[in-house]
N, C-alpha and C positions, 0 to 999 in steps of 0.2 A: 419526444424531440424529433424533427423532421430529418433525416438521412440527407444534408443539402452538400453541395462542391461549392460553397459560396465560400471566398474567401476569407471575411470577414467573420465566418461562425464560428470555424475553428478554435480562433485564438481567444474567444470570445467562452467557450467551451472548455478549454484548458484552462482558464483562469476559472472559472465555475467549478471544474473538478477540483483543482487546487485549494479554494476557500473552503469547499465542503469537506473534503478528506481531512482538511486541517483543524475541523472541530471536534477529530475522532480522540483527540486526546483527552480535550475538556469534556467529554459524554464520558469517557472514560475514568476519568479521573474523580467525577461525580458518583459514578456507578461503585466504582472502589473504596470509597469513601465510606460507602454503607456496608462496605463489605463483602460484597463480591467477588468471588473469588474472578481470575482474569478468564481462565478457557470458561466460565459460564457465559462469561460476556461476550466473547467470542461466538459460541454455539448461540447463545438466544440473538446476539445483533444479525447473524446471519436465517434464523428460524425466522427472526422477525418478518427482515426481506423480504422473504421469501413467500410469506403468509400473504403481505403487501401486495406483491404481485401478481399472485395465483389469481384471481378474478380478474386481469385482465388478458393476462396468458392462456388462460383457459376456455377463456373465452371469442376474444377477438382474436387472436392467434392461434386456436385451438387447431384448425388445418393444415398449417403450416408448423405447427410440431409435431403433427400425424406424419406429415411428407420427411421431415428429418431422417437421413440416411442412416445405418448402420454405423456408418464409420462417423457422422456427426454428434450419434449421441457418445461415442466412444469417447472423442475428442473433447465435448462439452465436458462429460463427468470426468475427465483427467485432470481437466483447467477445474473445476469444481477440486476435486483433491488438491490439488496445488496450491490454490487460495485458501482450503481450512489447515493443507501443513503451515503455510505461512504464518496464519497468524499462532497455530499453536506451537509453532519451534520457537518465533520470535517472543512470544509473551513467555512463554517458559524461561528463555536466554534470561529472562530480570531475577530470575531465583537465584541464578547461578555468579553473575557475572555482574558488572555496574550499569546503570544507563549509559554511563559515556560508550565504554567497550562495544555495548549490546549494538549502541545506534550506528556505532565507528562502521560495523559488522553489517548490520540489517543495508545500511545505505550503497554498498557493494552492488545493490542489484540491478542499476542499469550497465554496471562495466558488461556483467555475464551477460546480460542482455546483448549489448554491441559485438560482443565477442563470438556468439553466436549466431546472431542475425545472419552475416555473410554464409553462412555454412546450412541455416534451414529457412531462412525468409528467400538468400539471396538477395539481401539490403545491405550498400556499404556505406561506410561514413563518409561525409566528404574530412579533406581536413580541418576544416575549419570546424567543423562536429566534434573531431577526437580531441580537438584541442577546448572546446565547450564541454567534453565529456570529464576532460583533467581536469577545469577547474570547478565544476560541479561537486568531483568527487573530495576535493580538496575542501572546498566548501563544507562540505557533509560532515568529513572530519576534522574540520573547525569546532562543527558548532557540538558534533559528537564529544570529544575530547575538553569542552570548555568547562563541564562542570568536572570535569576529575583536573583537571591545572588549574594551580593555585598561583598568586605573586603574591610571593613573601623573600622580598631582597631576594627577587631574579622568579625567574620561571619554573617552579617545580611540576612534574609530572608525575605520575605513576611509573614506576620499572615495567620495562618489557617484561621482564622473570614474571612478575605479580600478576601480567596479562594473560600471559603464556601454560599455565599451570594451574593443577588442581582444577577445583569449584569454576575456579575463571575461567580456564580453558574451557570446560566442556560447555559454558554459557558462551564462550564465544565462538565454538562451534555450531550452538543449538540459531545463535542470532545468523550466520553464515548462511548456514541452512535454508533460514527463513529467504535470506534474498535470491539462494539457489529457487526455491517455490517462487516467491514472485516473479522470479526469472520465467519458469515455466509458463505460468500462468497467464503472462503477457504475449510470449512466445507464441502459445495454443492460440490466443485470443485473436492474435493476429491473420494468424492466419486462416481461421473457422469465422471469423466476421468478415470475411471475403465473399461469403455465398451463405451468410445465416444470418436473416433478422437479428435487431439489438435486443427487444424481448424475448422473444425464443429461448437465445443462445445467454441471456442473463439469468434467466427463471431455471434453463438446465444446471449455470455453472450454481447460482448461491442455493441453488436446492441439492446440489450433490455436496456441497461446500457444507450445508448445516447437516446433512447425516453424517458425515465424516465427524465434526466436531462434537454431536452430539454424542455418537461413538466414545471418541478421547473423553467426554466428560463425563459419563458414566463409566466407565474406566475406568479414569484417574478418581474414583469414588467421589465426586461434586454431584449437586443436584440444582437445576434448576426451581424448585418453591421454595416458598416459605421468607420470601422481599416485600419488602414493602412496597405499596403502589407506585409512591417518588421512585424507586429505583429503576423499577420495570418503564418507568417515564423516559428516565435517562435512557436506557438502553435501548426503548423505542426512538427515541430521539436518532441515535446513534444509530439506527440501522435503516431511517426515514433520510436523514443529512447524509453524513459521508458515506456510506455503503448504498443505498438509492442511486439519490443525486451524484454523488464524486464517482465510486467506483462504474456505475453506469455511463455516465459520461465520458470516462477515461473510456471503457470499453466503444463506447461510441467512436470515439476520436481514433481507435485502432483500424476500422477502415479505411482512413483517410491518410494516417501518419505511420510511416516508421513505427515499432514496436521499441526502439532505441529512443528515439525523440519524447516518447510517453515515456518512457520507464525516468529519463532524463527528468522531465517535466514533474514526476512524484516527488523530486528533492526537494521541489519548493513546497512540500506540506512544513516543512520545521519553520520555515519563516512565517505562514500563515498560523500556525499553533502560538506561534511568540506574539503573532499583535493580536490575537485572539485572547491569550494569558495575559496580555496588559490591561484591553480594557477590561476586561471579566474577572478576573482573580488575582488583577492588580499586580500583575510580578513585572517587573522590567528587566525587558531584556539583555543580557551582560554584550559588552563593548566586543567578544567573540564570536556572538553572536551573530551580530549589525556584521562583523566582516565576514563571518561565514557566508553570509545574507547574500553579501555583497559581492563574492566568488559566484555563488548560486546563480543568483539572476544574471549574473555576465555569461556562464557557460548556458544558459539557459537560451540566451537573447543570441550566441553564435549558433549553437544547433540549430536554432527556428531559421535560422536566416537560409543554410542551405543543408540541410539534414542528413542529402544522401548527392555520391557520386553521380 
């Protein structure tokens, strides 16, 4: 993709990462199907990448990751850790905790984002941003929270107590965690695609990203053989779509945007996961949903408008 200032690409680009990141469920949910354990999935959709990439990093950009500073490869393989703790805190948080809690938790990560920007981008929000930022997040925890609330004569929820405690807690510290990591991750990103190729600086972060994971999964004693070809389909799938195309892209777009605006701009993967689950796996979306939806792209549509002070 051409590095352009053109107006029109941008928003053209962030909707592209958004469809693509948003099939990482459905790859996922396929993959697990067969069995999968989740950190496998994890470590191969980022090996995959990674593999993906190599022949043209190596080649056409071969000089220009020779010239790579000290402190860039420093920077690239941190944002590389950051992105394999992410997905291994967050995939973990489902052992512990429910989905609703896990995503309540995971979707936290463009607040730290905003919160930190002023202090290491030196990017502020304007108001009209932080007030796109609140309903995003409220959003998040709509559509997060929809499957643990039920109506049965009135609204019942889960107790805090039940969030708060044991098993739960520590899943919903592990899903926290995860958007502390994507916090980082986007952070780095921002600021090292300031002066680093999109290739480069992608081929460094998801090749330090798949030793890190690969690490955890031999670890946590999993092994990647012995799947079926359909599986390894899937999870090529999954690391060609939204890890390629989405997470590349979103990297793309961190030259040009706020690191607050991108992290913003991730919320709307649940909404694209949901019309993605309707027509494919036939689920319809619950009425929680559609309003979470409906918060989302409103905070979404005020940060785009004026992003920063």
């Amino acid at each position: 993709m051409t590095e352009s200032r053109t107006p029109i690409a941008l928003p053209i680009a962030v909707i592209i990462a958004i469809l693509s990141v948003s099939t990482s469920s459905i790859f996922i949910r396929f993959a697990q199907s067969d069995g999968v354990p989740s950190l496998v999935i994890a470590a191969l959709r980022l090996t995959f990448a990674t593999i993906l990439l190599a022949p043209i990093a190596l080649t056409k950009y071969l000089d220009e990751i020779k010239r790579l500073t000290r402190r860039e490869i420093w920077l690239g393989a941190f944002s590389g850790i950051f992105l394999a703790a992410h997905f291994a805190t967050w995939i973990s948080s489902l052992e512990y905790t429910s989905v609703a809690s896990s995503a309540v938790f995971v979707t936290t990560g463009p607040l730290w984002v905003a919160l930190l920007s002023p202090m290491l981008l030196k990017e502020h929000l304007a108001r009209a941003a932080i007030v796109g930022l609140g309903l995003s997040l409220v959003g998040g925890a709509i559509i997060g929270l929809s499957d643990a609330c039920v109506w049965d004569n009135g609204l019942s929820c889960p107790d805090l107590q039940d969030v708060m405690q044991g098993r739960s807690m520590w899943g919903n510290f592990l899903a926290l965690a995860g958007a502390w990591a994507i916090t980082g991750y986007l952070i780095i990103g921002r600021k090292l695609r300031a002066s680093t190729s999109l290739v480069p600086y992608i081929f460094m972060v998801f090749g330090m990203g798949a030793l890190a994971l690969i690490t955890i999964m031999f670890v946590s004693g999993n092994s990647p053989f012995g799947y079926a070809p359909k599986t390894y389909g899937w999870i090529f799938l999954l690391a060609a779509i939204p890890q390629l195309i989405g997470h590349t892209t979103l990297n793309w777009a961190l030259k040009y945007l706020p690191a607050a605006l991108v992290a913003i701009t991730t919320l709307g993967e649940p909404i694209g996961s949901a019309t993605l689950a309707f027509f494919i796996l036939n689920e319809t979306p619950s009425f929680a949903t559609l309003i979470g939806g409906i918060f989302i792209l409103a905070g979404i549509y005020l940060v785009s408008r004026k992003p920063q002070t």
